[in-house]
Backbone bond lengths (Angstrom), bond angles and torsions (degrees), N, CA, C in turn:
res aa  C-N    CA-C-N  psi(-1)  N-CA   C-N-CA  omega(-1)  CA-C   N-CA-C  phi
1 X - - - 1.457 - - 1.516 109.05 -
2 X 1.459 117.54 134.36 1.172 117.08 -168.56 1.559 99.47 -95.43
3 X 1.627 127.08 134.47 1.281 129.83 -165.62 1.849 104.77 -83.98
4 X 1.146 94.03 -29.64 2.166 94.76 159.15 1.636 109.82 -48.44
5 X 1.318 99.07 -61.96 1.633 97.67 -165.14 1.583 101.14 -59.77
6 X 1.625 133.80 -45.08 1.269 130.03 -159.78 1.938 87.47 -66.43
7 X 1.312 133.68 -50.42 1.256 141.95 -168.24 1.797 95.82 -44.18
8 X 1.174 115.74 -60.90 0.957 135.37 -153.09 1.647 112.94 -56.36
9 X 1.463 95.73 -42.11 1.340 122.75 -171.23 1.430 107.62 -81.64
10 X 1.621 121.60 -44.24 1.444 113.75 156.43 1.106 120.77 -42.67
11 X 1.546 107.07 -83.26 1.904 84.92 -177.95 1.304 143.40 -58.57
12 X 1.632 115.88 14.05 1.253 99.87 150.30 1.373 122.79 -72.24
13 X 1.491 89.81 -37.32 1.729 100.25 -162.25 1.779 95.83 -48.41
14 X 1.169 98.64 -60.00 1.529 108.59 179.64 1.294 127.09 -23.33
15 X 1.518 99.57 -23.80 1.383 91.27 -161.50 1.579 104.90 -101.55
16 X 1.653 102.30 -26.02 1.574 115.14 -163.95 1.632 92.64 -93.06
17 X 1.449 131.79 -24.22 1.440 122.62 173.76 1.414 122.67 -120.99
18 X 1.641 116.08 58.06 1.906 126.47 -149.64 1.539 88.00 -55.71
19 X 1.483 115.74 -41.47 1.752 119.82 -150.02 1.205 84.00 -93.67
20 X 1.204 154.11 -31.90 1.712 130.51 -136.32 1.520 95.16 -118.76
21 X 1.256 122.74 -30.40 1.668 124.74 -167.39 1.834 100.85 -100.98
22 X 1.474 88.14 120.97 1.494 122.99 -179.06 1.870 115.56 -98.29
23 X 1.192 135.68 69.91 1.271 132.28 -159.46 1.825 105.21 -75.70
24 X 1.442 108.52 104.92 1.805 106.92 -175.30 1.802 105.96 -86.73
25 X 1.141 104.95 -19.99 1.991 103.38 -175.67 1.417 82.99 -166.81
26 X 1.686 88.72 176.87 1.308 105.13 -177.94 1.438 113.59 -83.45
27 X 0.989 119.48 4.38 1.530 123.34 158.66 1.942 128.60 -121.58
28 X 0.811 94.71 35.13 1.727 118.55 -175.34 1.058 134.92 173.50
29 X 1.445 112.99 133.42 1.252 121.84 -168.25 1.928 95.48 -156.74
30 X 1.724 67.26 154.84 2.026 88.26 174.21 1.523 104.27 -104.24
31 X 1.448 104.77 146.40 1.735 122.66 165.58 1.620 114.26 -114.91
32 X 1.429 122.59 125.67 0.975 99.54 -179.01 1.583 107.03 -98.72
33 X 1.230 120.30 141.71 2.041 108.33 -168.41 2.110 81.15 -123.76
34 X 1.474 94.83 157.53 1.335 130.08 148.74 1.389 133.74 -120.85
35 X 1.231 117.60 161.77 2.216 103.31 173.80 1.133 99.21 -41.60
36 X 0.839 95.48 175.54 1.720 135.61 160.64 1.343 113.58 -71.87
37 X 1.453 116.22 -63.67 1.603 150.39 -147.86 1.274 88.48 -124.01
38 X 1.561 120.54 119.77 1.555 123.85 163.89 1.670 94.60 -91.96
39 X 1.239 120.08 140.70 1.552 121.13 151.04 1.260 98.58 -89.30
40 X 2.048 93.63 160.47 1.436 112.93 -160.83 2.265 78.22 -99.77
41 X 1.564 85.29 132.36 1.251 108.68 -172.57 1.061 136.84 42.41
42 X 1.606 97.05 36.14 1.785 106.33 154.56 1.275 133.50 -77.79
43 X 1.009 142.38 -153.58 1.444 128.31 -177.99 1.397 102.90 -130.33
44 X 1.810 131.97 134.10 0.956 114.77 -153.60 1.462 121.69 -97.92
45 X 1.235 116.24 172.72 1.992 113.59 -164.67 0.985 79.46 -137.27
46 X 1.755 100.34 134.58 1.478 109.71 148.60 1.637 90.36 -153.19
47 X 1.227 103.39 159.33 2.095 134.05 -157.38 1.321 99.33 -137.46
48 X 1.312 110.02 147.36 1.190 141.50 151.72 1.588 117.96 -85.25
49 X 0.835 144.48 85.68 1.760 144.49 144.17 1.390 125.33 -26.82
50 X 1.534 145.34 63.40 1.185 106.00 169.34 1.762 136.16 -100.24
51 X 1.010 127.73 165.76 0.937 123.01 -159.01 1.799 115.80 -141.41
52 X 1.273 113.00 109.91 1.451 121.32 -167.74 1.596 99.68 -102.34
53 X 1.292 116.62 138.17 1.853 115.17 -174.08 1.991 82.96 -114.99
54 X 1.377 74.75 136.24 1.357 95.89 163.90 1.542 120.37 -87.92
55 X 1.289 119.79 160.08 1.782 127.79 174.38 1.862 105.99 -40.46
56 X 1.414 97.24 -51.66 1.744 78.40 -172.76 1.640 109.48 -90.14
57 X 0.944 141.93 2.64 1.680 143.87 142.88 1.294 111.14 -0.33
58 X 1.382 120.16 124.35 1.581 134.83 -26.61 1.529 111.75 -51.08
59 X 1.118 152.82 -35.64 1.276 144.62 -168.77 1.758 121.73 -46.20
60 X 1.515 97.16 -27.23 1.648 120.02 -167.63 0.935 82.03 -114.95
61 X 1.842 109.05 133.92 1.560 108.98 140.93 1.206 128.45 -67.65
62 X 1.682 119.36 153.40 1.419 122.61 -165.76 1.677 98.73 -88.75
63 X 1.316 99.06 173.29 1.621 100.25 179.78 1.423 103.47 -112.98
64 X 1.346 96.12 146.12 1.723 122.24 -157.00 1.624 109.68 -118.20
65 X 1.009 101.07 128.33 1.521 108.10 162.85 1.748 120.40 -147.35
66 X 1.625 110.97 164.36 1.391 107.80 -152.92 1.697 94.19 -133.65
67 X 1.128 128.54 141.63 1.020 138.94 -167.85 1.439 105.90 -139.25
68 X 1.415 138.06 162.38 1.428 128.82 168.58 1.385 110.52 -124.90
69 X 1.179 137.42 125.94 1.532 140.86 166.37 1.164 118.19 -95.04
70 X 1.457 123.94 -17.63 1.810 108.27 163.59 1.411 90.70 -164.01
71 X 1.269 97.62 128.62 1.496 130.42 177.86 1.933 106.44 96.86
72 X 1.287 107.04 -158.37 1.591 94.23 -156.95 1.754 76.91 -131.37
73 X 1.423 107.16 166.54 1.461 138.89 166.11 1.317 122.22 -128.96
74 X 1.216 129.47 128.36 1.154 119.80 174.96 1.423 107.57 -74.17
75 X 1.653 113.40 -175.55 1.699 114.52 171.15 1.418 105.27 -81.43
76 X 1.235 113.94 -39.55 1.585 100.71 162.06 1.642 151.00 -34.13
77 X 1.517 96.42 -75.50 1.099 119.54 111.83 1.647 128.70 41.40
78 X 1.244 87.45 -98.88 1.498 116.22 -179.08 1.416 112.26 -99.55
79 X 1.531 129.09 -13.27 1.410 132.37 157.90 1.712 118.40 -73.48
80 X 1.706 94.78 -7.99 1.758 92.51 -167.56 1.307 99.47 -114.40
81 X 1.348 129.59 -13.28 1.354 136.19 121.76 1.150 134.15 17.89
82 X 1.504 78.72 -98.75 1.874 105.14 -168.39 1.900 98.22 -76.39
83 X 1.110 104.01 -34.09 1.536 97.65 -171.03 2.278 107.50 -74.24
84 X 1.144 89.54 2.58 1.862 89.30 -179.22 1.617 77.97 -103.49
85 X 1.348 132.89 -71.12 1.615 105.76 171.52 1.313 149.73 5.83
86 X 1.247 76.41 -95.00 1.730 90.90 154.17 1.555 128.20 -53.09
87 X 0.998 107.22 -36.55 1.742 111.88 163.10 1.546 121.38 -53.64
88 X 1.494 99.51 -56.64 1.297 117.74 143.18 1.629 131.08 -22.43
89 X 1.283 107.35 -86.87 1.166 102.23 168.40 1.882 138.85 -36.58
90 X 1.794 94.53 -52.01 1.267 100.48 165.54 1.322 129.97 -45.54
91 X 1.290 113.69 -12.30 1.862 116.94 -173.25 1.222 92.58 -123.19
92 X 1.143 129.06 53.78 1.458 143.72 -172.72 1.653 117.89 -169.79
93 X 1.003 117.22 3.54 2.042 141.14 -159.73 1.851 91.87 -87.59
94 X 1.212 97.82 116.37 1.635 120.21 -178.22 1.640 122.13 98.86
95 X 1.338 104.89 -16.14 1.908 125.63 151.00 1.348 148.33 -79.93
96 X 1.586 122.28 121.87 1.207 76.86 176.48 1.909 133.44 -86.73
97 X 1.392 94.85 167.38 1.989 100.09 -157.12 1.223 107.32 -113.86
98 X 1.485 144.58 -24.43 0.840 136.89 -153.01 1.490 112.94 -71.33
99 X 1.308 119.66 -33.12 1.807 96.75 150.80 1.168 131.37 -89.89
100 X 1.179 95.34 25.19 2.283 95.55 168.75 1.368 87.45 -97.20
101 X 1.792 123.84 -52.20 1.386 117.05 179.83 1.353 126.79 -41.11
102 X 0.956 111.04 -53.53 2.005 122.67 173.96 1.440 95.50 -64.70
103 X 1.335 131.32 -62.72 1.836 109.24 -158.35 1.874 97.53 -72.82
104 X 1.268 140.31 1.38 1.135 134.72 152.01 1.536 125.04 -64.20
105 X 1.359 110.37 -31.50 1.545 134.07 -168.29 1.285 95.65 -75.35
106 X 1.527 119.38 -55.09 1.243 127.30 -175.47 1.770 114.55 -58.49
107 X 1.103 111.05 -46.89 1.200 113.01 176.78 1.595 130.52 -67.16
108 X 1.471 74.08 -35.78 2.257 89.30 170.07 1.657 94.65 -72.05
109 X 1.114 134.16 -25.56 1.459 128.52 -170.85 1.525 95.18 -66.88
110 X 1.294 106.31 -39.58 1.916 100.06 -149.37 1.309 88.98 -93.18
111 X 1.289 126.23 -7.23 1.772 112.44 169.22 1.336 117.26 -85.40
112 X 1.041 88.32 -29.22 2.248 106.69 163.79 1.175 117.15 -24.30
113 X 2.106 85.99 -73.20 1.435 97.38 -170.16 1.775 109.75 -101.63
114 X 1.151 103.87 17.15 1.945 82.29 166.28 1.677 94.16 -104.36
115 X 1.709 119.66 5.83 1.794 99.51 176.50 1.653 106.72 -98.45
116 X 1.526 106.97 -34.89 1.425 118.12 160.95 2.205 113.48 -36.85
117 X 1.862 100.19 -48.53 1.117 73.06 -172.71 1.376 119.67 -103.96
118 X 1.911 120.88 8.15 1.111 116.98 150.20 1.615 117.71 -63.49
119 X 1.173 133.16 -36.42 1.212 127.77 -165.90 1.230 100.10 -83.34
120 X 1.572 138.60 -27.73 1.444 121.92 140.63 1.927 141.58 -33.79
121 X 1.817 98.67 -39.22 1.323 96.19 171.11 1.388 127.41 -99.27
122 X 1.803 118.90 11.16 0.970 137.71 149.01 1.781 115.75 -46.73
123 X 1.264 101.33 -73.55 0.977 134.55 -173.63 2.128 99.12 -45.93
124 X 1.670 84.71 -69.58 2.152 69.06 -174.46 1.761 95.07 -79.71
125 X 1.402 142.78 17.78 1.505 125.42 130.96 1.840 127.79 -44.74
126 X 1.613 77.90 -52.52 2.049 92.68 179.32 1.414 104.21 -70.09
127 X 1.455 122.34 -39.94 1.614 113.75 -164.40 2.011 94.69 -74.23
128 X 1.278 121.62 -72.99 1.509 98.22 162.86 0.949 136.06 -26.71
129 X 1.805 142.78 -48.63 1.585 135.29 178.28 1.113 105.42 -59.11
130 X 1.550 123.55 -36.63 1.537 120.64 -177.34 1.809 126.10 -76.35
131 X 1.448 87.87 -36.15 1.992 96.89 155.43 1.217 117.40 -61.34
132 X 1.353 115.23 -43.85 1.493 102.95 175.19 1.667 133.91 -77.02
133 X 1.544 95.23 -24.69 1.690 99.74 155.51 1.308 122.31 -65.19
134 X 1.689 121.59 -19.16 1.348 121.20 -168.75 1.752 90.60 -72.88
135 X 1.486 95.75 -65.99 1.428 96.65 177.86 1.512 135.88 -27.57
136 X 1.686 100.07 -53.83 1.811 101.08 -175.67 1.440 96.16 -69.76
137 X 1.520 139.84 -21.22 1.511 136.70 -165.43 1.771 93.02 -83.22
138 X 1.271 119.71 -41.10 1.457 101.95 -171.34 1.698 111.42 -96.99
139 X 1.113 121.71 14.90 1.475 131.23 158.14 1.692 118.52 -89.06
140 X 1.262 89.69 -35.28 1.415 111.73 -151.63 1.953 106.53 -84.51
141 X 1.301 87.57 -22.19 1.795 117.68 159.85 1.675 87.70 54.86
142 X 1.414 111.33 -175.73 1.286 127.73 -174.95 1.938 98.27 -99.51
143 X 1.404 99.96 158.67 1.364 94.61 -167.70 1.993 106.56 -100.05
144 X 0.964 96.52 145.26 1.391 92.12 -158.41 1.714 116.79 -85.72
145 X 1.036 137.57 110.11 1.535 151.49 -171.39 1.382 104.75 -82.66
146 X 1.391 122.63 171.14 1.675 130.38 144.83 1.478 111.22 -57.16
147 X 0.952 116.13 -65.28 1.448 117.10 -173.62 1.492 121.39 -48.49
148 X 1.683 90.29 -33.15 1.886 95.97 -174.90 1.684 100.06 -102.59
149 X 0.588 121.42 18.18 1.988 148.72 162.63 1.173 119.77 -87.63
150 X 1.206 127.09 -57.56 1.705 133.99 166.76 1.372 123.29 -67.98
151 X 1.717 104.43 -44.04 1.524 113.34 163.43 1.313 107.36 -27.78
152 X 1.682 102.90 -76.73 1.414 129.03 -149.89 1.749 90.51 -53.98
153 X 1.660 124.42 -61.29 1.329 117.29 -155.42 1.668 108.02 -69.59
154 X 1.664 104.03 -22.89 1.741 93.58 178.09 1.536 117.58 -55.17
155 X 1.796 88.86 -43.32 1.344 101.29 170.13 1.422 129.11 -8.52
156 X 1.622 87.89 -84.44 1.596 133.92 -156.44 1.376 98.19 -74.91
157 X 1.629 131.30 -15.44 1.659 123.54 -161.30 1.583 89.49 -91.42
158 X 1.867 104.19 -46.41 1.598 110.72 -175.13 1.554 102.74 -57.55
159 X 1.166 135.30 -56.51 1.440 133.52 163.98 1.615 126.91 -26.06
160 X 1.087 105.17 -55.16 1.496 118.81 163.32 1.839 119.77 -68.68
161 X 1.234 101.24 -45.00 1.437 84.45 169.76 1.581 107.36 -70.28
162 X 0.639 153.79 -51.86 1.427 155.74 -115.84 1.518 88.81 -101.69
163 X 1.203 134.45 -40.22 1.724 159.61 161.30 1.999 88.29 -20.55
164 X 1.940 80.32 -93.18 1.595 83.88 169.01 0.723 136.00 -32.31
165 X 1.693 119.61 -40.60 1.876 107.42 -171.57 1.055 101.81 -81.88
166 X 1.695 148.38 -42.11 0.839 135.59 169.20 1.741 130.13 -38.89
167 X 1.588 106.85 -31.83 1.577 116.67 -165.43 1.597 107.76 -101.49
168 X 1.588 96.72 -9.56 1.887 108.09 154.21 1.649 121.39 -68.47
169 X 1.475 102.18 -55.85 1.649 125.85 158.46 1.033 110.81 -11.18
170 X 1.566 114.85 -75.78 1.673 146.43 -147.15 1.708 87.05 -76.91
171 X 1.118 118.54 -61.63 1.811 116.61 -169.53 1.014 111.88 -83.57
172 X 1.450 117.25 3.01 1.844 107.32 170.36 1.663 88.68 -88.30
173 X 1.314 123.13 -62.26 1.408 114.17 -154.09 1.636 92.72 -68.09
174 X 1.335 168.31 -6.84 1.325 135.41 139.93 1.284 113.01 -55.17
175 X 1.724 152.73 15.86 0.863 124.20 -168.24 1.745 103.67 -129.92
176 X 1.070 127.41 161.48 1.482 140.96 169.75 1.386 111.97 -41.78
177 X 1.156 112.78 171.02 1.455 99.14 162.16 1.088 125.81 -81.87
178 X 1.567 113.57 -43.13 0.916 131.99 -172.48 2.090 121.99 -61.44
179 X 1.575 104.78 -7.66 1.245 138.57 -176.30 1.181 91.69 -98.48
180 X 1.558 131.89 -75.58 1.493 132.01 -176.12 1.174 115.96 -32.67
181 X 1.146 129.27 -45.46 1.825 143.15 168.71 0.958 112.87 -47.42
182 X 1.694 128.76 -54.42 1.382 133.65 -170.07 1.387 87.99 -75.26
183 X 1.081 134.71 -67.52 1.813 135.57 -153.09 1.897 84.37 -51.75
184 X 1.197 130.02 -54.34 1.274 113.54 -166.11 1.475 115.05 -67.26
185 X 1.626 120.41 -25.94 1.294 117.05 177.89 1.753 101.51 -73.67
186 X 1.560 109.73 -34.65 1.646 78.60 -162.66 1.396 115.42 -90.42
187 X 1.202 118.01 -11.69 1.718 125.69 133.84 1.275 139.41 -5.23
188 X 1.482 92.25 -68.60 1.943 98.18 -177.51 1.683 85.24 -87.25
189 X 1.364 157.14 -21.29 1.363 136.48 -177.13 1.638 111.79 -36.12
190 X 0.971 134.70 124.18 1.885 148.05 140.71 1.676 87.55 -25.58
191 X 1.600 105.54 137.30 1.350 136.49 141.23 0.993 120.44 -71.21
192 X 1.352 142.08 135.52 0.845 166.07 -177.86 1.863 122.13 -26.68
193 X 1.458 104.87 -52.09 1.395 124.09 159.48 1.436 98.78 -69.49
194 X 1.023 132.97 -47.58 1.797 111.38 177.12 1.576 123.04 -74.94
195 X 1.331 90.57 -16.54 1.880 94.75 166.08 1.231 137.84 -70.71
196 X 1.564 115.81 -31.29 1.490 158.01 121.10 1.432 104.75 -17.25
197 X 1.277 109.54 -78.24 1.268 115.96 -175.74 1.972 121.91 -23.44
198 X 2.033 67.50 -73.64 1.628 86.84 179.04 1.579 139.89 -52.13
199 X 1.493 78.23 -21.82 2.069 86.24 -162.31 1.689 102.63 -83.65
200 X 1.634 92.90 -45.33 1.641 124.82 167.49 1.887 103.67 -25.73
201 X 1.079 99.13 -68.59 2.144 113.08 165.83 1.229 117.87 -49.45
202 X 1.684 95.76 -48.59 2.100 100.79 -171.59 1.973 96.23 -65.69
203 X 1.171 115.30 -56.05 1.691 107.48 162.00 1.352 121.85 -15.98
204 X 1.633 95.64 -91.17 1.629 83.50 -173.73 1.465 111.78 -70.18
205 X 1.243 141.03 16.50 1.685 109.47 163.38 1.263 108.09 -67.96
206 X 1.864 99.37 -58.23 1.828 119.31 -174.15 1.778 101.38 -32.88
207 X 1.253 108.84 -57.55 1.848 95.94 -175.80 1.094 106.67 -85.92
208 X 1.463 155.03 30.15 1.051 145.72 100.45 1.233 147.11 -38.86
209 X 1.289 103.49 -57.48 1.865 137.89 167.97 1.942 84.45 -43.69
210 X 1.934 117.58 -75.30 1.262 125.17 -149.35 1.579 106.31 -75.49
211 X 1.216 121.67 -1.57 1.588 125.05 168.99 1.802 112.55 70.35
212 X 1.272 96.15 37.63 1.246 117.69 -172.81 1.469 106.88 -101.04
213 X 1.994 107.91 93.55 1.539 119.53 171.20 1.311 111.00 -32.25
214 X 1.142 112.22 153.13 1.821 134.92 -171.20 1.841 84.48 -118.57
215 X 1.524 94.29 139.83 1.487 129.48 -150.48 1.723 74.92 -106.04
216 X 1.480 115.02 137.35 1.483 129.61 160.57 1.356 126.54 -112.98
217 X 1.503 113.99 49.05 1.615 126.73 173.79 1.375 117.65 -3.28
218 X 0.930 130.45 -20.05 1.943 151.64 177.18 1.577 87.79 -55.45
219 X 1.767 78.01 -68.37 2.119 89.68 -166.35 1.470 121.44 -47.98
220 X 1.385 100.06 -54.33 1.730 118.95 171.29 1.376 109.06 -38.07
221 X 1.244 131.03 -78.88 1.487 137.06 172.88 1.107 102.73 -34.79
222 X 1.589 148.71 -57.92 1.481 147.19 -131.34 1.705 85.08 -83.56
223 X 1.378 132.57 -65.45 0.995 152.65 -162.28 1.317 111.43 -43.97
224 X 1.877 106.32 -82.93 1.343 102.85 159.77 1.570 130.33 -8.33
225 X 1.415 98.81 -80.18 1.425 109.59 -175.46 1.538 126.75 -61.16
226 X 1.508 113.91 5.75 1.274 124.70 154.30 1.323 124.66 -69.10
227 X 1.799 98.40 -62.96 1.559 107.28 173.46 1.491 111.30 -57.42
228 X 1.215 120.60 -32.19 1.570 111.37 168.72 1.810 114.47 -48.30
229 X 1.201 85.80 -60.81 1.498 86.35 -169.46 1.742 111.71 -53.48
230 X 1.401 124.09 -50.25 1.093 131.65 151.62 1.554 132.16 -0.54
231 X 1.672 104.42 -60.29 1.239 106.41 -157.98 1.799 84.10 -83.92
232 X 1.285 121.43 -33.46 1.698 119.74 -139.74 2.061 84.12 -77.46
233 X 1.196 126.00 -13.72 1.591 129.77 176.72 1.732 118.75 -76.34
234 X 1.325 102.24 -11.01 1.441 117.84 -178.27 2.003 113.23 -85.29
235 X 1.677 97.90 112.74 1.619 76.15 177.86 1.764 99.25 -107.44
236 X 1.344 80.49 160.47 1.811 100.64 -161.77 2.118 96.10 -113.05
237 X 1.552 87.09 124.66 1.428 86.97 -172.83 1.304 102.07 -116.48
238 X 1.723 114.31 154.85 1.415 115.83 -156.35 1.959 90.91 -112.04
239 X 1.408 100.03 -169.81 2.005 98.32 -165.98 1.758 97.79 -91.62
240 X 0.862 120.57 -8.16 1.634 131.20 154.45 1.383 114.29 -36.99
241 X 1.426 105.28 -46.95 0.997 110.46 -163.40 1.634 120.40 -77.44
């Protein structure tokens, strides 16, 4: 490697990167590159480049390495990188490259980050379609059957009783004993329609049991209204006559 040509090649760089090019020896130096293309609210990348020239330079490719100073890289990433570089470089062997290398870097940066930030608005596309299915699924409720109707009320009756027994529980133990007793007598008492009920039954056995004919009010009426008619056909004669 001729030390003119490496000279030569610095000060261009020098001139086209005053802020970004860091010269560590006379055979290496760091570049720092960014995209090209910022996206609007991506997150930002910026790299370190360095670059060591070997003895036969340009003929040899130089050795490359990638570092990140703001934002993150994966190992991937940064392995798929350096290997388009180097690809790079190879179609570049007897030149010097080091700014074809960097404005390549730059450009692989800005494809980085405009796939980083499509595959970001993919992503809150899918997380919305899926909120909104949650949504129409929990509005949209389950559809209601017989089968899933009876479930639900066996459910809901065992639920409810069990409610009560518990809220019987709770007001027996605030009470006396002598209170607990009454609450249990007036408890088991018959309602009113079952009191009815009952006596209504105890009736007809008793005139069953005593062989005591059942009266057919039909008959009664029919009868009557014979002898009515009866008497009103009778003429009644006075001593006039």
């Amino acid at each position: 490697m001729s030390s003119d040509i490496l000279l030569e090649e610095f000060e261009v760089l020098e001139s086209i990167y005053p802020t970004e090019l860091t010269k560590l020896s006379e055979k290496d130096v760091v570049i720092d590159a960014e995209p090209d293309d910022l996206v609007d609210g991506a997150d930002p990348l910026r790299v370190t480049l360095r670059v060591s020239y070997p003895d036969g330079y340009p003929d040899t490719l130089p050795t490359l390495s990638l570092d990140s100073d703001e934002g993150t890289l994966t190992d991937y990433e940064v392995s798929k990188l350096l290997s388009e570089l180097n690809s790079v470089g190879e179609e570049n062997l007897g030149m010097a490259m080091t700014f074809t290398l960097v404005s390549h870097l730059r450009e692989q940066l800005s494809a980085l980050v405009r796939s980083r930030a499509e595959l970001h608005e993919k992503e809150e596309v899918e997380k919305e379609r899926l909120a909104l299915e949650a949504e129409e699924a929990r509005t949209r409720g389950t559809p209601v059957t017989l089968e899933s109707f009876k479930a639900w009320k066996a459910k809901f009756d065992a639920e409810q009783a069990k409610r009560k027994q518990r809220e019987e529980s709770d007001r027996l133990l605030g009470l006396s004993t002598k209170e607990r007793e009454e609450w249990k007598r007036i408890t088991a008492r018959l309602s009113g329609r079952q009191l009815f009920e009952k006596n209504r039954n105890l009736e007809e056995e008793t005139l069953l049991e005593e062989g005591t004919v059942s009266v057919d009010i039909s008959q009664y009426d029919r009868s009557q209204r014979d002898e009515d008619e009866d008497e009103d056909e009778r003429v009644t004669f006075s001593d006039s006559d």
